[in-house]
C-alpha positions in Angstrom: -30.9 -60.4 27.6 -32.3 -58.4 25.2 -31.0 -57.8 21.6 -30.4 -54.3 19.5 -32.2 -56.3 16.2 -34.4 -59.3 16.3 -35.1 -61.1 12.9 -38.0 -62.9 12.6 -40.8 -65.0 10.5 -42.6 -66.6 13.6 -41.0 -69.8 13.2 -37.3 -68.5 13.1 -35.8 -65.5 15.0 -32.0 -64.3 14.9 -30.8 -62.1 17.5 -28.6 -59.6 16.6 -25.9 -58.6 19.6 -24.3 -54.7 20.1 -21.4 -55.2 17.9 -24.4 -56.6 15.1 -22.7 -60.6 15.4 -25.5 -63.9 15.4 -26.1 -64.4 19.1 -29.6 -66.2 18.7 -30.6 -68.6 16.7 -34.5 -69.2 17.7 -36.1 -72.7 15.6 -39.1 -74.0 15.6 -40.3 -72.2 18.7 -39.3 -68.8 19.1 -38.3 -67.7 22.6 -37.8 -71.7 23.5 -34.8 -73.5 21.4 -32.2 -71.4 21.3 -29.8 -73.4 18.7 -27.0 -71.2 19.5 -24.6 -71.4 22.9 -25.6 -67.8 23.4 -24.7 -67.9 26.7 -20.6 -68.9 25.4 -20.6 -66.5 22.3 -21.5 -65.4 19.8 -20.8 -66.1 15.9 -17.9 -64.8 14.3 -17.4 -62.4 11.6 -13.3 -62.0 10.7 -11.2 -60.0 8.9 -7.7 -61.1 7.3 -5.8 -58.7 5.1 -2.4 -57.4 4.8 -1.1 -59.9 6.8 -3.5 -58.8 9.6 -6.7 -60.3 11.3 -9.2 -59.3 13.7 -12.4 -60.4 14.5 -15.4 -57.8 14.1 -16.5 -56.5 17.4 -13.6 -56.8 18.7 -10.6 -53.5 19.8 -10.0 -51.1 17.1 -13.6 -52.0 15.3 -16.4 -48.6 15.0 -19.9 -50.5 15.5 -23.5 -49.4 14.5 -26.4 -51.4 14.4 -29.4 -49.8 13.6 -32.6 -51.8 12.0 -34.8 -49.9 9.2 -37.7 -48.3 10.0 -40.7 -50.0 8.0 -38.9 -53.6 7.8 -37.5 -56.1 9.4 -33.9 -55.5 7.9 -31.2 -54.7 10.0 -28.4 -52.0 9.2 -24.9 -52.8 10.4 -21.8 -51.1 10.0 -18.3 -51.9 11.0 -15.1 -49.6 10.3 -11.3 -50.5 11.2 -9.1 -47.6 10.5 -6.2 -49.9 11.5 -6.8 -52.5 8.6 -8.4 -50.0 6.2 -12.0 -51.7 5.9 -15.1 -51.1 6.1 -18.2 -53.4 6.1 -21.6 -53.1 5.2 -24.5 -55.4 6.3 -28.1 -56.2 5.7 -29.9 -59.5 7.7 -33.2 -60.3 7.3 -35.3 -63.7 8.0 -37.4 -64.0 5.3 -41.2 -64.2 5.6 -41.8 -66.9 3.6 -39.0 -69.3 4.5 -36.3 -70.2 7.0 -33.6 -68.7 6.4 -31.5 -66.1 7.4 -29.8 -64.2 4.8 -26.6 -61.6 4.9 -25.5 -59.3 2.6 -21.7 -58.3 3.0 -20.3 -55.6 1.4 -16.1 -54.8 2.0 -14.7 -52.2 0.9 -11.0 -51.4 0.6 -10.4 -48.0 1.7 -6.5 -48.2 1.4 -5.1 -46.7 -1.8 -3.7 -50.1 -3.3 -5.3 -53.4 -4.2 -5.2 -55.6 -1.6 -5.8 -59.5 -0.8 -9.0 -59.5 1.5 -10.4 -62.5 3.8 -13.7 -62.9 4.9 -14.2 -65.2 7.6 -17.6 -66.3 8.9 -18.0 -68.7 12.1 -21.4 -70.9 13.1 -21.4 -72.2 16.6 -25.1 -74.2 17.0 -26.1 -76.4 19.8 -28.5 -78.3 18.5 -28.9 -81.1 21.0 -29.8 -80.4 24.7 -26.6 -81.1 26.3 -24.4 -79.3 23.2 -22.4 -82.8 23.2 -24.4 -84.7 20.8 -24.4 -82.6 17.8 -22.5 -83.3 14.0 -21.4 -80.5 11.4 -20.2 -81.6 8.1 -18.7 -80.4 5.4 -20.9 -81.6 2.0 -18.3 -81.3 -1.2 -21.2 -81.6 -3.7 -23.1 -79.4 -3.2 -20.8 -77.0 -1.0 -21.9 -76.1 2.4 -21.9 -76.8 6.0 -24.2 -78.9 7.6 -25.0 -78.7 11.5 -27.9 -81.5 11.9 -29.2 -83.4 15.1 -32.1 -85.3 15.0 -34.6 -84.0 12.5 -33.0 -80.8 13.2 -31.0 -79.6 10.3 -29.1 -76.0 9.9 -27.3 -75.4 6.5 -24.6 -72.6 6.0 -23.2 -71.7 2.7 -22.9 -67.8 0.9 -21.4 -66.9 -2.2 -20.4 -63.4 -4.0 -23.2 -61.1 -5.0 -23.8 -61.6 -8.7 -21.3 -64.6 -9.3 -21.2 -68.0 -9.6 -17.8 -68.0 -7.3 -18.2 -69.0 -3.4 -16.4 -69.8 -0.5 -13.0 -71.4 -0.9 -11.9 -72.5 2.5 -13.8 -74.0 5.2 -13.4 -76.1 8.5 -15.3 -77.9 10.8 -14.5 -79.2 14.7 -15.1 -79.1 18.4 -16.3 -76.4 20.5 -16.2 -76.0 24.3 -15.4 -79.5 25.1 -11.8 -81.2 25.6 -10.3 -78.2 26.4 -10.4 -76.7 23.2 -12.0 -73.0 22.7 -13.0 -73.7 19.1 -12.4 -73.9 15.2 -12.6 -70.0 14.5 -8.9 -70.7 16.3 -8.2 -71.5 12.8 -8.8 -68.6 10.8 -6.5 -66.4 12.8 -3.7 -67.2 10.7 -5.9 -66.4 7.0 -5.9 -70.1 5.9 -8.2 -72.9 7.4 -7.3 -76.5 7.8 -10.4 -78.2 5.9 -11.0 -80.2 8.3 -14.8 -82.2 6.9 -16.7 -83.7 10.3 -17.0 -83.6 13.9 -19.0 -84.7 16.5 -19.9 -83.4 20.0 -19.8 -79.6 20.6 -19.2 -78.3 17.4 -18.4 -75.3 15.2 -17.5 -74.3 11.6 -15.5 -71.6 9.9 -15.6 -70.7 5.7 -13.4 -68.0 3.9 -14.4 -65.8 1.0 -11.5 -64.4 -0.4 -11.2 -61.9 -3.7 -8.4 -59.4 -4.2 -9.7 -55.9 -4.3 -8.8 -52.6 -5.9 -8.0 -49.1 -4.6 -11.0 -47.8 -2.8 -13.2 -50.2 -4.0 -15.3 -53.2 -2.8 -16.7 -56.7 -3.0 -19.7 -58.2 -2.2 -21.1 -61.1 -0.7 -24.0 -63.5 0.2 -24.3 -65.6 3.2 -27.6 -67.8 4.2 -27.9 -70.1 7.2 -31.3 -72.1 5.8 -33.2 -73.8 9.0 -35.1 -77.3 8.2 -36.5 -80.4 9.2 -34.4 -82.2 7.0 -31.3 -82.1 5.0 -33.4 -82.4 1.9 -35.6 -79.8 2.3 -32.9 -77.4 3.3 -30.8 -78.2 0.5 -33.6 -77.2 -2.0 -33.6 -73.9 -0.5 -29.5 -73.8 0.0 -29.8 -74.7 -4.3 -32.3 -72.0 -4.7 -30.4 -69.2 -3.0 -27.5 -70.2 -5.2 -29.3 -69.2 -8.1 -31.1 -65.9 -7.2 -28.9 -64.5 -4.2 -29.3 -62.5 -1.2 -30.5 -59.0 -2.9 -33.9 -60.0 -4.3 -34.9 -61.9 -1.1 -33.8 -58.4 0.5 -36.1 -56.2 -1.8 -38.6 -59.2 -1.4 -39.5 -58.9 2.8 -39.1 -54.8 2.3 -41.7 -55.3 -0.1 -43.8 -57.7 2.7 -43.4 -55.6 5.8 -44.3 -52.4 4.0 -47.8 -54.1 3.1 -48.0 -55.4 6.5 -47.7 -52.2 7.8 -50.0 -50.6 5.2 -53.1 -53.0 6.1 -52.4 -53.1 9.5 -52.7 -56.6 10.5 -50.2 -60.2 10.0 -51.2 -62.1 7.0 -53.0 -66.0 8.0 -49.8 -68.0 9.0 -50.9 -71.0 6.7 -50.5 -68.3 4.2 -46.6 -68.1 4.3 -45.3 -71.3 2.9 -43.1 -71.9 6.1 -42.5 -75.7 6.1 -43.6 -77.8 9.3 -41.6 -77.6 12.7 -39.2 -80.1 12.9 
C-alpha cells in the first residue's frame, strides 16, 4: 500500500500512514524487511490530559500530513477540539545515519494550565515469524530496546532543550495469547513498568510536563536502527546531547544541495554503518 510520506537514507525507510503514525519501518533493505507488523497496525501516538485520552488518528482528531517541498521532512498536524490540543510534527531519517527522529510540539490551547501526557507506542517484528523477538527496558542508559539477532532497534526521546526525558515506560506482548497489546496500558495515563518480554512484542513511554495557558512543550523522539546494541547506543548517547532540531536543520541542509547539483552523493560517502 502506498504511503502519504516516505522517509528515507537508502538503508532505512519509515512509512508514514494518512493519519501521519509509523506504519513502516524498512532496515537494512528497503522495500524487503519490513520490521513493523504493518499489516496489524500501526505505532501509536496518545494523548492523556484532563482526565481524558485518545489516541491520535483516531474520532474527534483533524489530520494533515503534508511533506516539504525541497526535503525529505514530513509536516504533520493533528488538532482535538475535544481535549484542547494541538500537535506539531517533523520526521526525518537522517542521511548520514539510522535513525529516525521526531520533533513533537503540544500545545495547550485551553485557557488554564494543564497536566499533559504524551504517549508513544513501538510495535517491531523483528524475527520472521513475529514470535521470537525481545524488547527491554535498559535503566542506565534509559531506552527501549527491541533486538533479534544482530538486529537491534533503540527507542528513547527527551524534551527539546532539556536534560529531562521520559518518565514512564512499559514493555510486553503483542498479538499473541490473546492479548491486543501494551499501548492497553496507557489508556488510563500511568503505565505499569513492566522491563522485558519475549515473543510478539511492544513498548509504550510517557512524557509528561504540566503546561500553561495557551502555551506549549516540546519534545524529541529517535528510534536509532543498528547492527548492534553498541553501536546504536552511541548514537542513542549522541542524540541525548544535541537533540532532534539540529539533525532537522542538518538533512534540510543535505536535500537542498542534492537538489542543487542534481545528482545522489557516492553511498560510501554517507557514513551509514554496515547492514546488519
Amino acid at each position: 500500500m502506498s504511503r502519504p510520506v516516505i522517509l528515507s537514507n537508502g538503508q532505512l525507510a519509515v512509512g508514514l500512514n494518512e493519519q501521519g503514525l509509523v506504519q513502516d519501518f524498512y532496515y537494512p533493505y528497503v522495500g524487503l524487511d519490513n520490521l513493523t507488523n504493518a499489516r496489524l497496525g500501526s505505532h501509536k501516538l496518545g494523548v492523556w490530559v484532563d482526565g481524558n485520552f485518545s489516541w491520535a488518528g483516531d474520532d474527534g482528531w483533524d489530520v494533515s500530513v503534508n511533506i516539504e517541498d525541497d526535503a525529505l521532512i514530513s509536516h504533520v498536524s493533528l488538532r482535538n477540539e475535544w481535549l484542547g490540543i494541538q500537535l506539531t510534527i517533523r520526521d526525518t531519517v537522517d542521511h548520514r545515519q539510522n535513525v529516525f527522529v521526531r520533533h513533537i510540539t503540544v500545545e495547550n490551547q485551553h485557557d488554564n494550565e494543564r497536566d499533559i501526557r504524551i504517549f508513544t507506542h513501538q510495535i517491531f517484528q523483528i524475527s520472521r515469524s513475529g514470535r521470537a523477538d525481545t524488547a527491554l527496558y535498559v535503566p542506565d542508559d534509559h531506552y527501549i530496546l527491541d533486538y533479534k539477532g544482530r538486529c537491534s532497534v533503540l527507542i528513547s526521546g527527551k524534551f527539546s532543550g532539556e536534560d529531562e526525558s521520559f518518565d514512564q515506560y512499559a514493555v510486553g506482548n503483542f498479538g499473541i495469547e490473546g492479548k491486543e497489546g501494551t499501548w492497553r496500558d496507557a489508556e488510563d495515563g500511568e503505565l505499569s513498568g513492566s522491563a522485558v518480554e519475549h515473543g510478539g512484542v511492544d513498548s509504550v513511554i510517557r512524557f509528561r510536563k504540566v503546561v500553561g495557558s495557551h502555551s506549549s512543550m516540546s519534545l524529541d523522539y529517535w528510534i536509532v536502527a543498528s547492527d548492534s546494541q553498541f553501536s546504536a547506543e552511541k548514537l542513542h548517547n549522541e542524540m541525548k546531547s544535541s537533540g532532534v532540531y539540529d539533525m532537522l536543520q542538518r538533512n534540510r541542509d543535505y536535500w537542498a544541495d542534492w537538489l542543487a547539483v542534481g545528482a545522489n552523493p557516492a553511498r560510501d560517502s554517507t557514513g551509514i554503518s554496515a547492514a546488519c
